[in-house]
ZAPANU-615401 format. One record per residue (C-alpha): residue in one letter; y, x, z; residue number from 0. Coordinates in steps of 0.1 Angstrom, whole numbers, plus 5000, padded with zeros to 4 digits. Layout:
ATOM r    Y    X    Z   k
ATOM a    Y    X    Z NUM
...
//
This chain:
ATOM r    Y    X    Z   k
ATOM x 8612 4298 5265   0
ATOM x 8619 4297 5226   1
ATOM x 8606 4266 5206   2
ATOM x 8591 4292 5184   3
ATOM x 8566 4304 5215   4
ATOM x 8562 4272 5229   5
ATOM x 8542 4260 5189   6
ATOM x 8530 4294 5190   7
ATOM x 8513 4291 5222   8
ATOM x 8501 4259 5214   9
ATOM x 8486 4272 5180  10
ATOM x 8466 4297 5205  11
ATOM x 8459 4269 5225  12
ATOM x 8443 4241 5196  13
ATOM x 8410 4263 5191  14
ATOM x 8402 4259 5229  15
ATOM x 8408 4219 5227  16
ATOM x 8387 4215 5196  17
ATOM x 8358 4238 5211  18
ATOM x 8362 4214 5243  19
ATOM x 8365 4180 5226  20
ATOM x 8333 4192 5205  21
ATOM x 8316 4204 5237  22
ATOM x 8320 4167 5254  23
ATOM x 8315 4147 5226  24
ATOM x 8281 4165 5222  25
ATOM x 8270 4161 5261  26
ATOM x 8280 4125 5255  27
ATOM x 8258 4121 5222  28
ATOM x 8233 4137 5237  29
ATOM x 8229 4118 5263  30
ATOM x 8233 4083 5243  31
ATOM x 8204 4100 5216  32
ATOM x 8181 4105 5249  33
ATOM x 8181 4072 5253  34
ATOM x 8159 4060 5219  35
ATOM x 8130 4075 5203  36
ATOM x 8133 4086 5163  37
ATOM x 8114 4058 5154  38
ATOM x 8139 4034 5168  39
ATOM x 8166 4050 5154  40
ATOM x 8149 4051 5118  41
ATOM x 8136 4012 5121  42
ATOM x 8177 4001 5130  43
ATOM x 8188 4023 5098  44
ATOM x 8158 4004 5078  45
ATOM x 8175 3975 5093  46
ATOM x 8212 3977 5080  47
ATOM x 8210 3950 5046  48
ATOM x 8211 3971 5013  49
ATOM x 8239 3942 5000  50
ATOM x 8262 3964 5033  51
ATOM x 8250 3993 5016  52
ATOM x 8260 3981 4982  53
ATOM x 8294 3971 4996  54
ATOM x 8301 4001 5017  55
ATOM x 8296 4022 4987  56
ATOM x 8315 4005 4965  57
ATOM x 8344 4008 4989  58
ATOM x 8339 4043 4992  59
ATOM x 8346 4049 4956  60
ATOM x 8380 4030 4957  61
ATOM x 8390 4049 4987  62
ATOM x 8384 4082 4970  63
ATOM x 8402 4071 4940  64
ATOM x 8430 4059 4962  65
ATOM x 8432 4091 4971  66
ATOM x 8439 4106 4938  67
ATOM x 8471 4088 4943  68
ATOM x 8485 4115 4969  69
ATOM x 8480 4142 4939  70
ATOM x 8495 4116 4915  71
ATOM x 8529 4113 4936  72
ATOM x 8530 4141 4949  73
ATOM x 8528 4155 4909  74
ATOM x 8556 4133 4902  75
ATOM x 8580 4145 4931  76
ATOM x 8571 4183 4918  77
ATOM x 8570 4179 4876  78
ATOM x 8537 4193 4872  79
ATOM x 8526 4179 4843  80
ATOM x 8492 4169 4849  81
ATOM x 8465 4145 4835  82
ATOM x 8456 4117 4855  83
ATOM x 8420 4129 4850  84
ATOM x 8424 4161 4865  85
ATOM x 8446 4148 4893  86
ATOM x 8416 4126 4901  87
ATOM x 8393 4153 4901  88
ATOM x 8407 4177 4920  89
ATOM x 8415 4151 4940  90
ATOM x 8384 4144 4947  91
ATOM x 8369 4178 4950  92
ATOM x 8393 4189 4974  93
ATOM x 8390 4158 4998  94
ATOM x 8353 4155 4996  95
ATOM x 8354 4192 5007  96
ATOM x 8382 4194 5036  97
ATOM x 8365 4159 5051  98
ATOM x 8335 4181 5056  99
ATOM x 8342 4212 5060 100
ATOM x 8372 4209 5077 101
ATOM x 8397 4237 5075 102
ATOM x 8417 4222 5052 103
ATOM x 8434 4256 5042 104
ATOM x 8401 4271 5036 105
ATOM x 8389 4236 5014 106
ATOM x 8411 4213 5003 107
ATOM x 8439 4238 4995 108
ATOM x 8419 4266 4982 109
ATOM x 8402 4240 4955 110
ATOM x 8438 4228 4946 111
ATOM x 8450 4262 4940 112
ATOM x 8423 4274 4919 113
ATOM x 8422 4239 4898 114
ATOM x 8453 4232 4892 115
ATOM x 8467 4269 4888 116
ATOM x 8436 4271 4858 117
ATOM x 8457 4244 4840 118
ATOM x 8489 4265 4844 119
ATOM x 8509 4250 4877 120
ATOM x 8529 4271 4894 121
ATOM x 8517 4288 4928 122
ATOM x 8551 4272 4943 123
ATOM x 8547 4238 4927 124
ATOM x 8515 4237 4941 125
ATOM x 8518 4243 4978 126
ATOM x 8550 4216 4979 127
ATOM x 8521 4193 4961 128
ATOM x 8499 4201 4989 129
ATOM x 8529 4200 5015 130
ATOM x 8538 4165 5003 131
ATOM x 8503 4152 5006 132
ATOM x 8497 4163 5040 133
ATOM x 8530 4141 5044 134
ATOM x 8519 4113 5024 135
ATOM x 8486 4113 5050 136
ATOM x 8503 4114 5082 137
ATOM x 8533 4092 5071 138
ATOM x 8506 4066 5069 139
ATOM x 8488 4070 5099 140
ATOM x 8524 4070 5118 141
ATOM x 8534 4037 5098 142
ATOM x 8500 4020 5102 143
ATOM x 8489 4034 5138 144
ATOM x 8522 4025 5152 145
ATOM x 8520 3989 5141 146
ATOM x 8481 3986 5155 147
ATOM x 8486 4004 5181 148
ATOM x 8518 3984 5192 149
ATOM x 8511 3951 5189 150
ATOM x 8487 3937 5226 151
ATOM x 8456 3920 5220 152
ATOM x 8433 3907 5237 153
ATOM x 8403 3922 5223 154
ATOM x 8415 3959 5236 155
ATOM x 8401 3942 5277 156
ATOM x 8375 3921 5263 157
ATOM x 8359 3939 5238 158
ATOM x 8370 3981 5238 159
ATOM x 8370 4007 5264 160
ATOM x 8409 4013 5260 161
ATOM x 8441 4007 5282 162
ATOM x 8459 3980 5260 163
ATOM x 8495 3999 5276 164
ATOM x 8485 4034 5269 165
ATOM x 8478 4024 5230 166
ATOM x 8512 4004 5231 167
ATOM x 8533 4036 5245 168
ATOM x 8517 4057 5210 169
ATOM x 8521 4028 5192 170
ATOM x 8560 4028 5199 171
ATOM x 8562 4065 5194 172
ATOM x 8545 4069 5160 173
ATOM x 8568 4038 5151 174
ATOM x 8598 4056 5162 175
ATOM x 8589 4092 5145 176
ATOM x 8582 4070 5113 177
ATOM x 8617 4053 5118 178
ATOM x 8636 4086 5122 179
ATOM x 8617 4102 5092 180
ATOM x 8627 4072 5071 181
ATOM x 8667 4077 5083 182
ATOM x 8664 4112 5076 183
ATOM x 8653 4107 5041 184
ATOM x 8673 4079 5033 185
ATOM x 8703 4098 5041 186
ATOM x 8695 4138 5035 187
ATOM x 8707 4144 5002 188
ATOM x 8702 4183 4997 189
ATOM x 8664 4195 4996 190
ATOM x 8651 4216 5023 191
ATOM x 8640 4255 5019 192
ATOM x 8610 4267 5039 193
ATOM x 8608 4308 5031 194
ATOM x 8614 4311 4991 195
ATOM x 8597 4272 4985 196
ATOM x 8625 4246 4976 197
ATOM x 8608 4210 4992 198
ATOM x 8627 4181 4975 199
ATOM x 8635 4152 4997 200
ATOM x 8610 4125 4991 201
ATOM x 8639 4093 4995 202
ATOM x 8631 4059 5007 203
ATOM x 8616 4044 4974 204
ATOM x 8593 4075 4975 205
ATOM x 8584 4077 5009 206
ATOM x 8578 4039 5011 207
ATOM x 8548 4044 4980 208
ATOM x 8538 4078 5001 209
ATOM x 8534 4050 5030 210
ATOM x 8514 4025 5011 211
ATOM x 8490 4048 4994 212
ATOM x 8480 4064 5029 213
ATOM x 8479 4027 5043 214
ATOM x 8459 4017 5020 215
ATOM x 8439 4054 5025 216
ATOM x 8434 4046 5061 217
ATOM x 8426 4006 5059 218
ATOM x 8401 4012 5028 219
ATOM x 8382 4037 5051 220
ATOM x 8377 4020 5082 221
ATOM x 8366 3991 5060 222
ATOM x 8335 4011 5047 223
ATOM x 8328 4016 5086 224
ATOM x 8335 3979 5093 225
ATOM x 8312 3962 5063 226
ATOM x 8284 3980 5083 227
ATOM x 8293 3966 5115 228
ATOM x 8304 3933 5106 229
ATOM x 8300 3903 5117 230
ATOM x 8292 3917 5155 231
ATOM x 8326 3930 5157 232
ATOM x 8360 3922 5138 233
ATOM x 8380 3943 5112 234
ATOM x 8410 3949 5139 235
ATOM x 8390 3962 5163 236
ATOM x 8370 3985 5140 237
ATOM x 8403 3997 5122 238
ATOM x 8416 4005 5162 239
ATOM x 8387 4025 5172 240
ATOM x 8386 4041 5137 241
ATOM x 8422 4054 5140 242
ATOM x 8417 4066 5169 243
ATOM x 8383 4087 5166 244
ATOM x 8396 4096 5132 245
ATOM x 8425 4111 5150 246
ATOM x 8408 4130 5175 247
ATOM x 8383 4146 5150 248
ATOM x 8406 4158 5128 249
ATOM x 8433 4172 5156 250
ATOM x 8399 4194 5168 251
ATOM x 8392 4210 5130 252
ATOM x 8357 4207 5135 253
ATOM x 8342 4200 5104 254
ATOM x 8342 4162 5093 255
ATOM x 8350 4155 5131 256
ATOM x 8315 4154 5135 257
ATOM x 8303 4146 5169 258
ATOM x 8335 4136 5183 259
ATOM x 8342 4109 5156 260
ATOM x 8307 4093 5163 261
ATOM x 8314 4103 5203 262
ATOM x 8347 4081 5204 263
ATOM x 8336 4054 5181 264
ATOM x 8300 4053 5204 265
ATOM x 8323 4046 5233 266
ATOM x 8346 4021 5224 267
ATOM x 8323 3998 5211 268
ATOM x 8290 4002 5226 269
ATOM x 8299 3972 5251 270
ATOM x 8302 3954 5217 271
ATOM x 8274 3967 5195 272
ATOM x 8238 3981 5212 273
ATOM x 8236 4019 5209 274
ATOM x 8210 4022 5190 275
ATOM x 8223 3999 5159 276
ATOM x 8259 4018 5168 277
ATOM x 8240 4053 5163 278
ATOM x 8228 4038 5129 279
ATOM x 8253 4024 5116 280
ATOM x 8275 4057 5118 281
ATOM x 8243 4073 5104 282
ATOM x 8250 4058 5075 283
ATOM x 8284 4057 5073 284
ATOM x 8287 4095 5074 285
ATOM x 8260 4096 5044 286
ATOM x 8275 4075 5026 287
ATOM x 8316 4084 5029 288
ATOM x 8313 4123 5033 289
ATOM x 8278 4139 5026 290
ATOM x 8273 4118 4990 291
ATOM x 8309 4123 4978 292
ATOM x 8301 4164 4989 293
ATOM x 8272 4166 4969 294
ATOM x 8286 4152 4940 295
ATOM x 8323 4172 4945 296
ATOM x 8298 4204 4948 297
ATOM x 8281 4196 4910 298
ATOM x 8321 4187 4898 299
ATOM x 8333 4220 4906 300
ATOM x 8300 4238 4896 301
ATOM x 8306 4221 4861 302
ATOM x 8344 4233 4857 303
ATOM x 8338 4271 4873 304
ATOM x 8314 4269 4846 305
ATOM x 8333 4259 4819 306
ATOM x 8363 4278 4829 307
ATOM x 8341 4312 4827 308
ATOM x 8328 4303 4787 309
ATOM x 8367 4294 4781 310
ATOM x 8378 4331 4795 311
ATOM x 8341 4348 4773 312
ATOM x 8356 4330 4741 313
//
């Protein structure tokens, strides 16, 4: 059998796992819901102390500008010559949308391609820009999830639901498919050609920001989840579980992850934290890092569509 039908088959294939992922994670939520009234559930939101609140939200606008820093490189490695205000923007839109929407073609890309091709970049320039920062976001995870994952603690018996060896065996792996991408950029010196788009080679001084900026992406992320929780459970722990729901959800494309993000994250540290506070906190988590930054990407791109259409009357 050809590679080509094996990745074709498994295309076919990645609808079915998300509708099944989704299908379990909502039995399991379900069940964990059944088990508090509304009224509980509303009193432990009431509960959470507005100074996490504060905190959380303020980490959730560094994260979102940290992610302007994908457009911004990957900018750079094309030449599009781009403000730093309207990277951050459409920056913004597009993550804020593709977090909850999901579909990132549909979203994130489609937002891209309309905002940046209004300010004259190329169709070309601007799928490598998207292409890079798909790279930029994985190379991270790789880098980051490969050291976490790698490294035995005791907390992964004591304190989570997961095999300490089976996280150690991905660990190793995304550490190894980081390592072999960083040899293969360091010493590729001719760009590769996918159809009629030319994709530069990133290099090692490049690929090493591309690695810090989604680092930094991932850590800032969890930490909004984590100053929520904290102090019943540690930032390690919290960073572990989040890596590993976050990767889940977003291998399903169901919107946001939801269900299956809360599903996995309910699971691994419900021995730690009580349900209900668990069912809370990720309440407010999800309000606060995806549905408030929607709203407010919604009235952003309302505003431009607007302006753009008295620009093209004039």
């Amino acid at each position: 059998m050809s590679l080509k039908r094996v990745f074709s088959g498994l295309r076919r294939l990645s609808p079915l796992l998300g509708i099944f992922l989704f299908s379990v994670s909502l039995y399991f939520l379900a069940r964990e819901l059944s088990k508090y009234s509304i009224e509980e559930i509303l009193s432990k939101i009431g509960s959470i102390a507005p100074s996490k609140v504060a905190i959380a939200a303020l980490l959730t606008v560094v994260a979102y500008i940290n992610l302007s820093l994908y457009d911004f490189l990957s900018a750079r490695m094309t030449g599009a010559k781009l403000s730093y205000s309207r990277l951050l923007m459409t920056s913004f839109i597009g993550y804020s949308l593709s977090k909850n929407i999901g579909f990132t073609f549909l979203s994130g890309t489609s937002v891209r391609l309309r905002l940046y091709g209004n300010w004259q970049v190329g169709t070309g320039r601007i799928l490598v820009m998207i292409m890079l920062n798909y790279l930029t976001f994985w190379l991270g995870f790789a880098a980051l999830g490969g050291l976490v994952f790698s490294t035995r603690a005791g907390f992964f018996t004591e304190t989570l639901r997961i095999q300490p060896d089976s996280l150690q065996i991905l660990g190793v792996s995304l550490l190894s498919i980081y390592l072999v991408y960083f040899l293969v950029v360091t010493l590729r010196k001719k760009p590769f050609h996918l159809s009629n788009l030319r994709i530069p080679i990133p290099g090692k001084i490049f690929t090493l920001a591309q690695t810090f900026v989604s680092i930094l992406d991932w850590m800032l992320s969890a930490a909004v989840l984590y100053t929520l929780m904290f102090p019943a459970i540690g930032y390690r722990e919290v960073l572990t579980v989040f890596l590993i729901s976050q990767f889940a959800g977003l291998s399903s494309q169901i919107p946001g992850g939801l269900g299956i993000f809360e599903a996995i994250t309910l699971m691994t540290l419900s021995p730690a934290i009580p349900g209900d506070d668990l069912i809370a906190i990720l309440f407010v988590y999800r309000l606060i890092f995806y549905l408030i930054p929607l709203a407010v990407a919604v009235v952003l791109l309302s505003v431009e569509e607007l302006r753009r259409r008295r620009r093209d009357n004039t």
